[in-house]
N, C-alpha and C positions, 0 to 999 in steps of 0.2 A: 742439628743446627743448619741452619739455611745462610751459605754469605752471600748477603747482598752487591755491597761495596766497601773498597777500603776495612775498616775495622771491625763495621755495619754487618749484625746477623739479626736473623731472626729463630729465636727458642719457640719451636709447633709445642706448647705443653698440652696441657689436657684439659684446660677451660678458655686458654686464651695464648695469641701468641705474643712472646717479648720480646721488644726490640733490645738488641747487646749490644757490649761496645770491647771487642776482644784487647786483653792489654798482658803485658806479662806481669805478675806477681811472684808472691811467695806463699810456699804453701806449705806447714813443716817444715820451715826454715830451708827451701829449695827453692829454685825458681818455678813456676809450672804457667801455664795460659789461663787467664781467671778472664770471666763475662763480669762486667757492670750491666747492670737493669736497668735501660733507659725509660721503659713503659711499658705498658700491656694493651694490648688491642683486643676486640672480639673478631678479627678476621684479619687474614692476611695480606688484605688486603690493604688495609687502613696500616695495619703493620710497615707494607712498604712504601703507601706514601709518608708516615712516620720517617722512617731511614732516608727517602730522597730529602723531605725537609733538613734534616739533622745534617745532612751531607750539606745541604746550599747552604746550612746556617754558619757552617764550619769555615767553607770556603770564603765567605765573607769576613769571615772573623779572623782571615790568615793575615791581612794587612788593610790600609786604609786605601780605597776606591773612589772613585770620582762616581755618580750615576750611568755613566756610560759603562763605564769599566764594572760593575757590579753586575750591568743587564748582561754583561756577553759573559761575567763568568756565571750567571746562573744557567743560559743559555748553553754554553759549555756543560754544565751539569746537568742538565735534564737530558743531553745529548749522551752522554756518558750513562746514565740510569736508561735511557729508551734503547740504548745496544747492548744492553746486558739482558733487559727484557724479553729484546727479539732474539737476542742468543738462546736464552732459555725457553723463551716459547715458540719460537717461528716467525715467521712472517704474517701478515696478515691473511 
């Protein structure tokens, strides 16, 4: 599993990657960590812009925003997805 962000993974299976959405459950009447499927991508790509969508869509859905206040928390979030990128791949 690959994490993205927040709860956001991505499954590399063997035809295609899926986006997840880690949550705890029960497994045999335990607690344990269960993936929800949120989609399937043919590349990892599309995979992670998948997870940044699902991430802004989130963030908007936490309360009611004015058009102002919408553009700077997506702004916020693309900010928060491009430094986790650059963490993992470097700098340009």
């Amino acid at each position: 599993m690959i994490h993205i962000i927040k709860d956001l993974y991505i499954d590399p299976e063997d035809q295609c990657y899926t986006l997840c959405r880690k949550k705890t459950g029960t497994r045999n009447g335990e607690a344990a960590e269960v993936y929800d499927r949120l989609g399937y991508y043919s590349t990892l790509k599309c995979a992670v812009k998948a997870a940044n969508n699902q991430y802004r869509k989130e963030l908007l859905q936490e309360r009611d925003y004015t058009l102002e206040e919408a553009i700077k928390q997506l702004r916020k979030a693309d900010d928060v997805l491009e430094s986790v990128l650059y963490r993992a791949l470097g700098n340009k």
